[in-house]
Every structure is written in structure tokens, then in C-alpha cells.
ZAFI-340683 format. One record per residue (C-alpha): residue in one letter; x, y, z; residue number from 0. Coordinates in steps of 0.5 Angstrom, whole numbers, plus 500, padded with zeros to 3 digits. Example, Ala and Ser with C-alpha at 12.3 -4.5 7.8 and 13.67 -1.06 7.14 Angstrom:
<atoms>
<rest = A; X = 525; Y = 491; Z = 516; nr = 0>
<rest = S; X = 527; Y = 498; Z = 514; nr = 1>
</atoms>
This chain:
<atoms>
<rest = X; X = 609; Y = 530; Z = 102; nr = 0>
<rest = X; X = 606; Y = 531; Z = 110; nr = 1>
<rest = X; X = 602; Y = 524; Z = 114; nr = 2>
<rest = X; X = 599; Y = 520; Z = 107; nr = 3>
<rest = X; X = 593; Y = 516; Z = 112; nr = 4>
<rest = X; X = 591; Y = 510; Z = 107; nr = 5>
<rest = X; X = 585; Y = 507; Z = 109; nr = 6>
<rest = X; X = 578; Y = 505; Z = 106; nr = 7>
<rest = X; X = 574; Y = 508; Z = 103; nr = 8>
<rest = X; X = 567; Y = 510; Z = 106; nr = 9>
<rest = X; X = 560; Y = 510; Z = 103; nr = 10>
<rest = X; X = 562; Y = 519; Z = 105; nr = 11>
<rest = X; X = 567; Y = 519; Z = 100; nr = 12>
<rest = X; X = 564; Y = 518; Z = 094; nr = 13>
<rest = X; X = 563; Y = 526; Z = 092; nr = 14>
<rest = X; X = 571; Y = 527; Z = 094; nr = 15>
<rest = X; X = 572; Y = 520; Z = 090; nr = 16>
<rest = X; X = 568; Y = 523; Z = 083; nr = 17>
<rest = X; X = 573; Y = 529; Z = 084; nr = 18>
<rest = X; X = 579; Y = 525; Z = 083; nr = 19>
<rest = X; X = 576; Y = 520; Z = 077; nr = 20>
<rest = X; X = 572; Y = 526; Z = 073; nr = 21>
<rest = X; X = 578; Y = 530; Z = 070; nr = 22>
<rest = X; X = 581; Y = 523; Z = 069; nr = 23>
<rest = X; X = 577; Y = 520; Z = 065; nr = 24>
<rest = X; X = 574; Y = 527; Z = 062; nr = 25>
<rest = X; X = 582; Y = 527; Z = 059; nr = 26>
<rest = X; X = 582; Y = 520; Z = 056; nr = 27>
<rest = X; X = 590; Y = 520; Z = 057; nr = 28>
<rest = X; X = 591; Y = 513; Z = 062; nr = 29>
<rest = X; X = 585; Y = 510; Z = 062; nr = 30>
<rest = X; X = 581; Y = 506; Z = 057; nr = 31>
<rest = X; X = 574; Y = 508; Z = 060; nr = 32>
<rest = X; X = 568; Y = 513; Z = 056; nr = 33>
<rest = X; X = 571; Y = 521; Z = 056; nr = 34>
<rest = X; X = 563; Y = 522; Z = 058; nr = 35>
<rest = X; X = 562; Y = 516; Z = 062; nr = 36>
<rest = X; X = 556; Y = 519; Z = 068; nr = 37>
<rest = X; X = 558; Y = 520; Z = 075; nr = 38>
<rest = X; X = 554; Y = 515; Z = 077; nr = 39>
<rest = X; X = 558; Y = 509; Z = 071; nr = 40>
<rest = X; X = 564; Y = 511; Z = 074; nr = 41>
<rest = X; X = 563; Y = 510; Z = 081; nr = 42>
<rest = X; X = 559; Y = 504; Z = 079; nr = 43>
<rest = X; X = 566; Y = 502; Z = 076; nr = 44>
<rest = X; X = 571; Y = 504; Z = 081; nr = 45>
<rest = X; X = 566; Y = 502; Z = 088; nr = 46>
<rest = X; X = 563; Y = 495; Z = 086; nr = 47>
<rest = X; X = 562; Y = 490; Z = 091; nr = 48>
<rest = X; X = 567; Y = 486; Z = 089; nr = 49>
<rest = X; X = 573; Y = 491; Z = 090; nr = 50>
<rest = X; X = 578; Y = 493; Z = 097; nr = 51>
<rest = X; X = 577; Y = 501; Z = 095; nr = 52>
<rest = X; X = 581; Y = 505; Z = 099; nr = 53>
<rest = X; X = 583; Y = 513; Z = 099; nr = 54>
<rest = X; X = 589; Y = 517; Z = 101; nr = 55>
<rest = X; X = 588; Y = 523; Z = 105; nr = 56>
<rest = X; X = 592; Y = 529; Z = 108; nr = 57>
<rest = X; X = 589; Y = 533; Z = 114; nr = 58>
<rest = X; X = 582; Y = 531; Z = 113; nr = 59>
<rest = X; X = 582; Y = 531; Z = 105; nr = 60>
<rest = X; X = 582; Y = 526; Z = 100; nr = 61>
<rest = X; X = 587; Y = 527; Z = 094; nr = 62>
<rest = X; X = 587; Y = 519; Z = 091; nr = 63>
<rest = X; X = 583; Y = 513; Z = 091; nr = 64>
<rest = X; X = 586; Y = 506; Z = 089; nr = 65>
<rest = X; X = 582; Y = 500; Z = 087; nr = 66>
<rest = X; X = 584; Y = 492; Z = 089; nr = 67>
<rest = X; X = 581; Y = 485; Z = 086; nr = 68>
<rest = X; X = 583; Y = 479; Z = 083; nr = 69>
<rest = X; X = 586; Y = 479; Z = 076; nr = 70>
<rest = X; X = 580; Y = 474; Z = 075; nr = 71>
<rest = X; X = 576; Y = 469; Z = 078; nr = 72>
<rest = X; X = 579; Y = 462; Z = 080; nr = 73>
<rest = X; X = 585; Y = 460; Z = 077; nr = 74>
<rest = X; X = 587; Y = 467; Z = 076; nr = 75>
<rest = X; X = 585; Y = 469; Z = 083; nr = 76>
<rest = X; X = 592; Y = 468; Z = 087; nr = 77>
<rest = X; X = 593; Y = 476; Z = 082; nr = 78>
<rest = X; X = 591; Y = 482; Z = 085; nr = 79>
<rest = X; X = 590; Y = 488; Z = 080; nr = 80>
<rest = X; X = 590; Y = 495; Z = 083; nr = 81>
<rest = X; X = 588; Y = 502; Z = 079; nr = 82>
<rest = X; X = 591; Y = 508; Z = 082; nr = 83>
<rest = X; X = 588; Y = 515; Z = 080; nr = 84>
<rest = X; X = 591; Y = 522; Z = 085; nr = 85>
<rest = X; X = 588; Y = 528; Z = 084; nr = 86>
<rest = X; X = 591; Y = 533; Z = 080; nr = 87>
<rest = X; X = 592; Y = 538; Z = 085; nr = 88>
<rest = X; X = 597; Y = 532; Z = 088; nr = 89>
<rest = X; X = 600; Y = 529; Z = 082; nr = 90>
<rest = X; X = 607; Y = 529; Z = 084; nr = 91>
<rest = X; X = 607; Y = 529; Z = 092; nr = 92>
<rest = X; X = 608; Y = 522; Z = 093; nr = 93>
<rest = X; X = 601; Y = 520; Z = 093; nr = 94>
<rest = X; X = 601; Y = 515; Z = 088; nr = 95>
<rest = X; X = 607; Y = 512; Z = 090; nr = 96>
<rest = X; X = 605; Y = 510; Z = 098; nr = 97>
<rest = X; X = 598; Y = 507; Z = 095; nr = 98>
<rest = X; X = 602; Y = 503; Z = 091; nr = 99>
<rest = X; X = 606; Y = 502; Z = 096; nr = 100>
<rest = X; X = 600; Y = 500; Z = 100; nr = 101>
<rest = X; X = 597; Y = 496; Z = 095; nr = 102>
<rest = X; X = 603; Y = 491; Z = 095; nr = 103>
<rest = X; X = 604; Y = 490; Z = 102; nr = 104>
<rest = X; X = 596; Y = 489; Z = 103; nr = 105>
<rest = X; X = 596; Y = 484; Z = 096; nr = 106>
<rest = X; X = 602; Y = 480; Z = 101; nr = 107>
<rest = X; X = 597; Y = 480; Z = 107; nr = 108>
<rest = X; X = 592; Y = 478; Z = 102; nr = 109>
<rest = X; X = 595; Y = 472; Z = 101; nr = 110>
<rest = X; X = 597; Y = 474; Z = 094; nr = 111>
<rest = X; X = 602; Y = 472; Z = 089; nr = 112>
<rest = X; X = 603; Y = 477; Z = 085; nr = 113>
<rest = X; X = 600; Y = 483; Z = 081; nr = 114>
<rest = X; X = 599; Y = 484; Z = 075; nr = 115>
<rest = X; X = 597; Y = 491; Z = 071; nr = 116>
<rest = X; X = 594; Y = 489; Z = 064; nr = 117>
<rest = X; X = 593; Y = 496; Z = 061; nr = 118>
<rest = X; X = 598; Y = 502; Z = 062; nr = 119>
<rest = X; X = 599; Y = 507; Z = 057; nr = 120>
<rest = X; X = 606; Y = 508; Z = 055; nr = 121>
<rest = X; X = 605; Y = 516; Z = 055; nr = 122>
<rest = X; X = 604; Y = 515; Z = 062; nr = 123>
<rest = X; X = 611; Y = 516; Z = 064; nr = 124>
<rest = X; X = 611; Y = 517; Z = 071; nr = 125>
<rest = X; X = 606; Y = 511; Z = 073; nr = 126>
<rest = X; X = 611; Y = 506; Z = 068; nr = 127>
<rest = X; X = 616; Y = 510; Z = 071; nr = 128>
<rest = X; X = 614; Y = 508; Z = 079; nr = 129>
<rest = X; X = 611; Y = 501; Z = 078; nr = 130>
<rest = X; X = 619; Y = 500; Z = 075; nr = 131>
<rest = X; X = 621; Y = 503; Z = 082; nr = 132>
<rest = X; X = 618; Y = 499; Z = 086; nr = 133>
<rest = X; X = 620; Y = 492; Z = 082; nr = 134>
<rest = X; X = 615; Y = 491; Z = 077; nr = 135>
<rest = X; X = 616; Y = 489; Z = 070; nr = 136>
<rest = X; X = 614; Y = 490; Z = 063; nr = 137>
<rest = X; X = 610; Y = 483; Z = 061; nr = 138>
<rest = X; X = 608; Y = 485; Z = 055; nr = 139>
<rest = X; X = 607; Y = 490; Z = 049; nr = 140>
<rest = X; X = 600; Y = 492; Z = 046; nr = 141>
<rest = X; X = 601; Y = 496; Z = 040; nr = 142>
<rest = X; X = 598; Y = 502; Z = 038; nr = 143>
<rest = X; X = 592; Y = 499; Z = 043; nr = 144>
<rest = X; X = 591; Y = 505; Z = 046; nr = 145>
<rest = X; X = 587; Y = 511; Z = 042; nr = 146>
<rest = X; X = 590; Y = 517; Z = 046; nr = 147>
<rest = X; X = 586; Y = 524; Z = 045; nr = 148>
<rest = X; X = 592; Y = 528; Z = 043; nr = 149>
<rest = X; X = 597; Y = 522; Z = 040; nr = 150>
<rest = X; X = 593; Y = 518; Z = 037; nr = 151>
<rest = X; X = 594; Y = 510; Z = 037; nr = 152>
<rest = X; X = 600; Y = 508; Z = 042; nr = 153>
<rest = X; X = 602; Y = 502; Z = 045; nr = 154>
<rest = X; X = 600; Y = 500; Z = 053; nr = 155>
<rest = X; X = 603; Y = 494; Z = 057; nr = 156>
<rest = X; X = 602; Y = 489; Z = 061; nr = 157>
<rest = X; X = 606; Y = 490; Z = 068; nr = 158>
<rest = X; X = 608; Y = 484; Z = 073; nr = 159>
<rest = X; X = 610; Y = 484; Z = 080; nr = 160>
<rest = X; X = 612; Y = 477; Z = 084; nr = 161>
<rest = X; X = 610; Y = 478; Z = 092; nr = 162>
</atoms>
């Protein structure tokens, strides 16, 4: 992995943002969202108001995008909750990992307690893998609570980090 700039992401960056979400949600492997949810649905999804985006780039081209929000309102609200999604063209160089590392060092300077995923598949394996690295724990086991394309039902978790 070269220099991985992180920054927020800009109204300019939704086109290179959908190329990332597209193939994504399209495999329907990693995240509980429509296979045939619209450009427009998912930028609207992963863009709201209410959420820090911010996109990993190289050189000038963006190859991941991470979303930041509280886990829920009030007496949740000290619980930051992230999404990560890499382009495929840049799965394996570390992209994730530094908007991970990212997320939980901006979560710290937010004020943040802790971060908590709700949803991750168990089949993906380099994502548990990663979150294990950097000292989160599996809270919780969903059985069969994921209905993957290829595999069919399979568990999700719920993953905890103290900050």
C-alpha cells in the first residue's frame, strides 16, 4: 500500500463512491441490503445527513468509503457504528484496515465510548479477521440470520470495542 489519504468525502465523490457500493450490494455476500437497491437508494443510504462519510484515496482515486453514526439515539449515543466497503479492485492492500484504524481513532475524538457492529456476516472472514486485530470482540452470535446467495442461512455477529 502507497500514501492512503482519509478524508471526508465530498458532494464530487458520489459517482466514485456508487462504483465502490455497487458490486457490493449487487453480490449480496456482506451486507443485509437489496441486491437491486437503485444508485439513488444507496447513495441515500450510505450519504444521509446524519452520518461522517469519508473516503480512502491514492493518487487522486478513491478506492474505499467508510460511514460513521451513533449506534442509536440518546442512551446509545456514546456508541459509534461504522460500515467499510473497498473497492474490489483494492481489496487486500490495507485499504480497510487504515479506515478502520481511522474510524476508531476519529470515534476517540469524537467523544465516543465504544463502537459496536451489529451485522457482520460470519463468511466474511477478513472483515472478523480485521475487527479481531484491532481488539474487537465477538458480543453476540445471530444464527442463520444472514440468507447468503451462495451458502445460504448463515450466522452474523454483533462486534464490540471499548475506546
Amino acid at each position: 500500500m502507497t500514501d492512503v489519504r482519509i478524508r471526508l468525502a465530498e458532494a464530487g465523490d458520489a459517482d466514485a463512491i456508487w462504483r465502490i457500493i455497487e458490486p457490493i450490494v449487487r453480490s449480496g455476500e456482506t451486507y443485509a441490503l437489496p441486491r437491486t437497491m437503485t444508485r439513488e437508494d444507496a447513495l441515500a443510504y450510505w450519504l444521509p445527513a446524519s452520518h461522517g462519510v469519508y473516503v480512502a484515496e491514492e493518487q487522486g482515486t478513491v478506492l474505499g468509503t467508510y460511514c460513521m453514526r451513533t449506534i442509536r439515539p440518546g442512551g446509545g449515543d456514546h456508541v459509534a457504528n461504522c460500515g467499510y466497503m473497498v473497492s474490489h479492485a483494492a481489496a487486500g492492500r490495507g485499504i480497510g484496515r487504515a479506515m478502520c484504524v481511522d474510524s476508531i481513532e476519529r470515534a476517540r475524538k469524537l467523544g465516543f465510548r465504544a463502537m459496536q457492529y451489529n451485522f457482520v456476516v460470519s463468511t466474511n472472514e477478513s472483515a472478523i479477521r480485521l475487527y479481531q486485530s484491532l481488539g474487537f470482540e465477538i458480543a453476540g452470535r445471530l444464527p442463520g440470520a444472514f440468507a447468503h446467495p451462495a451458502r445460504g442461512y448463515v450466522d452474523a455477529y454483533v462486534m464490540f470495542l471499548v475506546l
